[in-house]
N, C-alpha and C positions, 0 to 999 in steps of 0.2 A: 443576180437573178432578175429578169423581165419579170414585173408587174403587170397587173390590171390595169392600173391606178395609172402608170408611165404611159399606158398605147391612149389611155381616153383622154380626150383632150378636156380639159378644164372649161373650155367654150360651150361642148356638149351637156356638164354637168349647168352650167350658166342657164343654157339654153332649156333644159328640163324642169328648171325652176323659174324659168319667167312662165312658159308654157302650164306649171302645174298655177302657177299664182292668177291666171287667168281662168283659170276652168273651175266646176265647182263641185262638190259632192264626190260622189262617187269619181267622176272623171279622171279627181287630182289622185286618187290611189287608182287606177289603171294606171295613169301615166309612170307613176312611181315605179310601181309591180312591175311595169314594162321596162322598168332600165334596171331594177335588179334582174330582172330575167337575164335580161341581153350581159347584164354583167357575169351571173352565173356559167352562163351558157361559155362565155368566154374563157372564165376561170376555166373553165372545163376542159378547154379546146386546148390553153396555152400550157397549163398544167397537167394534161395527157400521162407525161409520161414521171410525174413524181407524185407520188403518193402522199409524202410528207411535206408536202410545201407549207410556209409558213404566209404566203399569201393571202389576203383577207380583203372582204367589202370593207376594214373599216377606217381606211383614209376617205371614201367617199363620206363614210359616215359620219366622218370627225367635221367634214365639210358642210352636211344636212343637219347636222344635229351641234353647233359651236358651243354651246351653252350649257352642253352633257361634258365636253371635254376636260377628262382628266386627269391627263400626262402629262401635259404642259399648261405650264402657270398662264392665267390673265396676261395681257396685255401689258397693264398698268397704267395704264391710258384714261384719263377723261375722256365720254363723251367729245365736250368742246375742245381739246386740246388733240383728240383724232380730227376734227373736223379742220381743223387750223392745219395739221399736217396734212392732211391732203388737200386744204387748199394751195398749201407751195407745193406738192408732189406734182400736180395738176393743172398747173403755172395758171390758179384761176384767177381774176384778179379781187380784189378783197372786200369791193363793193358790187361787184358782180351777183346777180341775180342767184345763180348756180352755188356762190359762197356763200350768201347770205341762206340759202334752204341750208346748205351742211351745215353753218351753224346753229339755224333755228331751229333747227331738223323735231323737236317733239313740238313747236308749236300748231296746233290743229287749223290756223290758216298754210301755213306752209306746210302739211302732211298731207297735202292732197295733191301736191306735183304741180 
């Protein structure tokens, strides 16, 4: 069965939350409202002709909302011990600027980017 979730591209959703984390108020719920639109709209179009499909918003949602999720277990991951794996995923190098924020990532000099 074709998805929703399959046709959007993951860059789109990326891109609606850089876009919403930039805007303020009201704005960021337009912008929202506008991609469950667009996703509804879609449901709608690709799912035409089944009535009972079991397709849903809620991989997107499992995407927007990580912290709600709960089908599948945690990580089990540290913080610093995700940080450390993606600085080898990422081939950064270990005293590098970019590895030092992933691991210092809650310190309030380094949470400003």
């Amino acid at each position: 069965m074709t998805t929703v979730a399959s046709k959007v591209p993951f860059s789109e959703l990326a891109g609606l939350l850089e876009k919403i984390s930039k805007k303020q108020g009201a704005d960021k719920k337009l912008l929202l409202q506008e991609f469950i639109n667009r996703w509804r709209d879609f449901h709608g179009k690709l799912h035409a002709d089944d009535a009972n499909t079991t397709d849903s918003f809620y991989s997107a949602l499992r995407l927007l909302l990580p912290h709600l999720e709960r089908e599948r277990a945690a990580y089990g991951i540290k913080e610093n011990t995700l940080a450390k794996l993606y600085i080898e995923v990422l081939c950064l190098g270990k005293d590098s600027p970019a590895a030092d924020k992933l691991i210092k990532y809650r310190a309030p000099k380094n949470a400003k980017g």
